[in-house]
C-alpha positions as CSV (number, residue, x, y, z in Angstrom):
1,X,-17.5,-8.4,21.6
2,X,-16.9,-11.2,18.9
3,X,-18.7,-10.6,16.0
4,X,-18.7,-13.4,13.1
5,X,-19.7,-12.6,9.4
6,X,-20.7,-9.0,8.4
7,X,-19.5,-6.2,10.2
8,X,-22.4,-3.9,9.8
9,X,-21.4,-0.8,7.4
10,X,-18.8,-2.4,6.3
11,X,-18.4,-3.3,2.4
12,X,-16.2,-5.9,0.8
13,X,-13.3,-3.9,-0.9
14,X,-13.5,-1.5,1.7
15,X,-9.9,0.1,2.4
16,X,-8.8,0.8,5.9
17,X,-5.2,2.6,6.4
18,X,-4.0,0.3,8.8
19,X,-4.3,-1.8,11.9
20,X,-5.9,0.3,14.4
21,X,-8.7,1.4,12.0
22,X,-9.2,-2.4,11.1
23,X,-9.7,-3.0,14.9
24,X,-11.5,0.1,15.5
25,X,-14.1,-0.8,13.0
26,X,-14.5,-4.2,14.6
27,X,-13.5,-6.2,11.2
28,X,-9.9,-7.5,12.8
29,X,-9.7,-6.4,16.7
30,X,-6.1,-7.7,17.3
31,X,-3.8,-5.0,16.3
32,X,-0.8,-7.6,16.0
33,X,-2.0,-11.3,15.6
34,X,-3.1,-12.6,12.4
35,X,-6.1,-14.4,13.3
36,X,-8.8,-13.3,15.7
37,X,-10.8,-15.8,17.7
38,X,-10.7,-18.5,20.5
39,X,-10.1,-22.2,20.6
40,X,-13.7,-23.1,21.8
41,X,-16.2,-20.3,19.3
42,X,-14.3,-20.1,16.2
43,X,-12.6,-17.8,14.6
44,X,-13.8,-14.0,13.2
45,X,-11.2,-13.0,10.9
46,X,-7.7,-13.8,9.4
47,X,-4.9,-11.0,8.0
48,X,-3.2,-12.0,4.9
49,X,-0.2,-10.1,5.0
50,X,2.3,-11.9,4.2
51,X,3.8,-12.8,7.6
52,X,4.4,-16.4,6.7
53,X,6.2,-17.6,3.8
54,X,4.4,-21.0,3.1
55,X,0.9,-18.7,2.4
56,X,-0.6,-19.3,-1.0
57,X,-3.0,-16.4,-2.2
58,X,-5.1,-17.7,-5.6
59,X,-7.2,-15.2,-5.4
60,X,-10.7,-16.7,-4.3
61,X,-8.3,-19.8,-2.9
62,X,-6.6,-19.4,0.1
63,X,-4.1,-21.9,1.8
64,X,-3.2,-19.8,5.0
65,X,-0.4,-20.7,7.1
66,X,-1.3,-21.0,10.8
67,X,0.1,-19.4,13.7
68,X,3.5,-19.4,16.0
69,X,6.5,-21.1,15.8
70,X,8.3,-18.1,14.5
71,X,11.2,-16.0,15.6
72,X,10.7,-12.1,16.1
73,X,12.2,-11.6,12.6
74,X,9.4,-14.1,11.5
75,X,11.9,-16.8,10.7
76,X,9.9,-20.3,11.4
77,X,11.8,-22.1,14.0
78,X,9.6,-24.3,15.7
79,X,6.7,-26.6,15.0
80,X,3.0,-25.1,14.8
81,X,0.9,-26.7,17.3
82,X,-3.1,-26.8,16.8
83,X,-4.0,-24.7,19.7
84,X,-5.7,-20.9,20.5
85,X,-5.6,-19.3,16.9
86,X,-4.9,-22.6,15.1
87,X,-7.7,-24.2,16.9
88,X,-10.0,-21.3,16.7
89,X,-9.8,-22.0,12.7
90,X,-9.9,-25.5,12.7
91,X,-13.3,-24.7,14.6
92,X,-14.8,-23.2,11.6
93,X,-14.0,-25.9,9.4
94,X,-16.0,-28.3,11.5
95,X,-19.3,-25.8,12.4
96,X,-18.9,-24.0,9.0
97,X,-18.7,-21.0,10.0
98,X,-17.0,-18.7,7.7
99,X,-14.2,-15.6,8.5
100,X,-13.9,-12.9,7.2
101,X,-10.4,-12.2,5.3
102,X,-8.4,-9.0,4.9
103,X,-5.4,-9.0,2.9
104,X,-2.6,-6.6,3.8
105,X,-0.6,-4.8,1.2
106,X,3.0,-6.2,2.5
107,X,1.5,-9.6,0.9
108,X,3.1,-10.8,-2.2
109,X,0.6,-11.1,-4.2
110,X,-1.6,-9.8,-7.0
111,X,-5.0,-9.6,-5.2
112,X,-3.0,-7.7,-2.5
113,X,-3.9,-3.6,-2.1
114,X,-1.3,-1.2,-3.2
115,X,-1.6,0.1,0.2
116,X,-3.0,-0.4,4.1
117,X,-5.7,-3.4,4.4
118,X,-8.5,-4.4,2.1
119,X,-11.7,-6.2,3.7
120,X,-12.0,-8.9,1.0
121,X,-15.5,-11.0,2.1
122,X,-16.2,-14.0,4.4
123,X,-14.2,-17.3,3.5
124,X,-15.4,-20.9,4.4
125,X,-12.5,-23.1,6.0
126,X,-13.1,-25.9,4.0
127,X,-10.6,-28.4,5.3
128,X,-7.0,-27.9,7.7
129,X,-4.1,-30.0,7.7
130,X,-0.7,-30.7,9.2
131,X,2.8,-30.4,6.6
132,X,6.1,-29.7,6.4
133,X,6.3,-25.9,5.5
134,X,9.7,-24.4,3.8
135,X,11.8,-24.2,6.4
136,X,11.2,-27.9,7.6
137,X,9.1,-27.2,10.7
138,X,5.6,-28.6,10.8
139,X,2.9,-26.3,10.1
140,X,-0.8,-25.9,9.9
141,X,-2.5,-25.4,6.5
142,X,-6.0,-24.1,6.1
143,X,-7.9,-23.8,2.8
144,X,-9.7,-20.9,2.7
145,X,-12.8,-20.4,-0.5
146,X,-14.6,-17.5,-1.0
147,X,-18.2,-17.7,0.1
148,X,-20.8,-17.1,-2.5
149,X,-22.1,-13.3,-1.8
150,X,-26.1,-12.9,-1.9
């Protein structure tokens, strides 16, 4: 069942050991991909874990890198193309809807946990765009604020 914003229960900051009990407590259900949703509703949530190497985490600033074009050893190889996950995000930039972030602790970066997954609040996609990333492929970009909580 696709559930967007709050997850009932579930607090920001809350830490969650790893994957399964993410999916398990319905705040990421894919227990690989990085961004959960489908092309035509949206998308629920995004993993910051740093599986991409063009990600930029500011803290309440996010520019996410979207997803595919990598090799198993999560080289990027090929051109992103804005479909399924991509799409699903692009979709909440244009019906403002927001997604809830988790950051994993394999992310390079000082808001990352020391360990597992942190739920870190609902982001708005404010905007999404097409660039060269690092390795010369064409990627998508996604800004990502954090939503105001009360």
């Amino acid at each position: 069942m696709r559930t967007f914003g709050e997850i009932p229960g579930i607090k920001v900051g809350q830490l969650f050991a790893n994957r399964r009990e993410l999916h398990d407590s319905g705040v990421h259900r894919p227990l690989q991909a990085g961004i959960c949703g489908s092309a035509d509703r949206g998308a629920e949530s995004v993993v910051l874990s740093g599986g991409y190497e063009d990600d930029e985490d500011l803290g309440d600033e996010i520019i996410y890198t979207g997803h595919g074009g990598q090799d198993r050893s999560g080289v990027q190889i090929a051109d992103q193309k804005l479909v399924n996950q991509n799409a699903a995000l692009a979709q909440n930039a244009k019906k403002n809807i927001p997604v809830r972030l988790i950051r994993g602790a394999r992310l390079r970066s000082p808001f990352a946990p020391v360990k597992g997954f942190r739920y870190d609040g609902l982001f708005d996609v404010k905007r999404y765009w097409q660039e060269n990333g690092k390795a010369g492929h064409l990627i998508w970009r996604f800004h990502l604020v954090k939503r105001a909580s009360g």
